[in-house]
N, C-alpha and C positions, 0 to 999 in steps of 0.2 A: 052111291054113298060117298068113292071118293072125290064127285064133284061137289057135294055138298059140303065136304071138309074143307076142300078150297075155297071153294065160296066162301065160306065162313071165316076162313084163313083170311083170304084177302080182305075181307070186311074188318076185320079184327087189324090188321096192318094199317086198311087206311085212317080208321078208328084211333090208333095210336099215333098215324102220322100228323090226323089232324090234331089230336088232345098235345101232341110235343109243340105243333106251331103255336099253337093256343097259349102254351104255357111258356112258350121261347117270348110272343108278344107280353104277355104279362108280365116277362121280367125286364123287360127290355123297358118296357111301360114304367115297373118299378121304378128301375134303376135310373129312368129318365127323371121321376120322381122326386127319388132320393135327393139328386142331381139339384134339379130346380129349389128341393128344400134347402139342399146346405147353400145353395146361393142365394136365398133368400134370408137367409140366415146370417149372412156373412154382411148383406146389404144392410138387414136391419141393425148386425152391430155397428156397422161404421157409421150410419145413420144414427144410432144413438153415441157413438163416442162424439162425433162431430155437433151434437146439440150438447152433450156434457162440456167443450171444447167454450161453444158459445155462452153457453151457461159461465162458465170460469171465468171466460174475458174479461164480462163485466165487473167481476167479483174483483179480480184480479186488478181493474183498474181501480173502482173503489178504495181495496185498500193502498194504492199507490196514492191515491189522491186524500188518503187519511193520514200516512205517513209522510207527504206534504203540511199538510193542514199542523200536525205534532211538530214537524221543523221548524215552520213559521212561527209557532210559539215557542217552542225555545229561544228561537234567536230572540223576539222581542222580548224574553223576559230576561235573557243575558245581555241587551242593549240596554232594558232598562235596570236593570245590576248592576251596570257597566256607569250607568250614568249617577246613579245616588253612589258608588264608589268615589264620584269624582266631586260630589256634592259634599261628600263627607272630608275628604282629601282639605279641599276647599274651606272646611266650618273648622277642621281643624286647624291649618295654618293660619286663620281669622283667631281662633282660641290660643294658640301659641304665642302668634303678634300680644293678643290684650293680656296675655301673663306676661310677656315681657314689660309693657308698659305698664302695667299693673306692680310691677314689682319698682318700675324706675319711679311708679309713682310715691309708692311705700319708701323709695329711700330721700324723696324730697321732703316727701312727711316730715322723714325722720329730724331732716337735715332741718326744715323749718323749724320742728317741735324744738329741738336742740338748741336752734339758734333766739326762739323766746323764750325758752327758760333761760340764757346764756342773757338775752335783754331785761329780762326781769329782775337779775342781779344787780344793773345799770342806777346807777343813782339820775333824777332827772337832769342833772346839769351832763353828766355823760350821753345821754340819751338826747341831748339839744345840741351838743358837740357832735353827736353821729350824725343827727337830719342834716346840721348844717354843713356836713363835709358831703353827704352825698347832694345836695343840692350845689355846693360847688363844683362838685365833679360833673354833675348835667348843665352847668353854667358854661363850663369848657366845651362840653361836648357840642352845645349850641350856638357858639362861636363860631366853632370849627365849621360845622354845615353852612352859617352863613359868609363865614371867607369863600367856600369852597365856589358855593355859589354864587359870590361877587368874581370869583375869578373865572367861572364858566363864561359867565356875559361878557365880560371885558375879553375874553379867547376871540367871542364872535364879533367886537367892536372896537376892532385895532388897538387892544390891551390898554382901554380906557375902563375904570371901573363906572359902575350904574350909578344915577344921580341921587337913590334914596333906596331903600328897604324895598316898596312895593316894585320896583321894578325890575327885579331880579327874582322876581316868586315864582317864575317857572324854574327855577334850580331849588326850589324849596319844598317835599312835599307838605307842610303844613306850615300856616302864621303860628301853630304853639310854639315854633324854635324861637320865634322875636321875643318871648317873655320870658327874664331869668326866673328858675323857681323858688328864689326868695322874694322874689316883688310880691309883697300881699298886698299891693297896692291898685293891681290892674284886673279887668275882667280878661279872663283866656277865651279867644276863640279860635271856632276849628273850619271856618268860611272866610276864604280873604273878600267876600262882598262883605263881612262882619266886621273886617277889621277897620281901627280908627289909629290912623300911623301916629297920632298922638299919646298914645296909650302903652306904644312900643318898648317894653325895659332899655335896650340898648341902646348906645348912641354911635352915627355914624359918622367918622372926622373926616374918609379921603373920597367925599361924592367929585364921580367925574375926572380922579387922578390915576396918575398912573401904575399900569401894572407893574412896570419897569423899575420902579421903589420899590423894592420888596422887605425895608426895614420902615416902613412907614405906617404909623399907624393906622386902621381901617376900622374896628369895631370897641366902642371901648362898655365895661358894666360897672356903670356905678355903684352897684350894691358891692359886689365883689372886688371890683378895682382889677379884674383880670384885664389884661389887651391882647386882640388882636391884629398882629400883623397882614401886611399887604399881602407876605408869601404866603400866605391862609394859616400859620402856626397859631398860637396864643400863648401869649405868658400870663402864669396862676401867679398870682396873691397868696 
């Protein structure tokens, strides 16, 4: 009897020795488990942060390259701001100019209006006495230009004056100065291939004399009786 207790004893012993190894591999198995999950777990997060990652990149570039795209347009809409500022800067100072002149023209107006109502007062024989003083006054004046220019030519030709009117027309811009503005008697032209030196109001006393008389007469106007001297002056009538 009490070999069969031991028997049974030890069967019972080995019985738990094997169920402990059984359940030591099983945890061990577990735990190896557990092990492999949380590391697959851990793989699968950084495997998904790292495609979030990729994910963003592009996102990220995009909108870099949208906040690009908004700068470029600002700037060209501040260049072209920038440039009707300068446009208008411009229309303005163009509109200040033509009020300036616009107002200097308003006081010529004036000054005209003034000066024909001022003529309108004018009895006709006053109004005959005014034309024929400023027609005297441009009879001097046109003197003067053609001494001037007798005395240019004769500078370049050993201070010998020219032997007639046409030859001295490069110191003249136009044949109109050879005609006093009382000759109603001549046709005026403004082409010296037009001109007919017979036609000329003036008469010329010193062809071919000297510069070196400078009290001699040179240009004389019959209508007005003014002269001009060699030293290019004029004495008025």
């Amino acid at each position: 009897m009490k070999t069969l207790l031991a028997g049974i004893l030890i069967l019972s012993l080995a019985l738990n020795t094997f169920l402990w190894n059984q359940l030591s591999d099983r945890s061990a198995q577990l735990m190896q488990a557990q092990a492999s999950a949380s590391e697959d777990g851990e793989l699968r997060r950084q495997n998904e942060e790292l495609l979030g990652r990729r994910t963003s990149a592009p996102s990220s570039a995009d909108a870099a390259v949208r906040e690009l795209a908004r700068l470029r347009n600002e700037v060209s809409q501040l260049r072209k701001q920038s440039e009707e500022m300068a446009t208008l800067r411009t229309q303005a100072a163009e509109a200040a100019k033509l009020r300036a002149q616009l107002a200097d023209t308003s006081q010529n107006l004036a000054r005209a209006e003034s000066s024909l109502a001022d003529a309108a007062k004018l009895s006709p024989e006053q109004m005959q006495q005014l034309k024929e003083e400023a027609q005297s006054v441009q009879c001097v004046s046109n003197m003067k230009q053609i001494g001037l220019a007798a005395r240019i030519w004769s500078n370049d030709h050993k201070d010998i004056f020219p032997p007639d009117f046409i030859t001295m027309k490069d110191g003249m811009n136009t044949p109109k100065i050879l005609f006093c503005p009382a000759d109603a008697a001549v046709v005026r032209v403004t082409e010296w291939s037009e001109l007919n030196p017979s036609s000329i109001s003036y008469r010329y006393l010193n062809p071919n004399g000297s510069d070196l008389e400078p009290a001699k007469v040179l240009i004389l106007c019959p209508i007005h009786g003014h002269v001009g001297l060699s030293d290019g002056s004029v004495q008025r009538k």
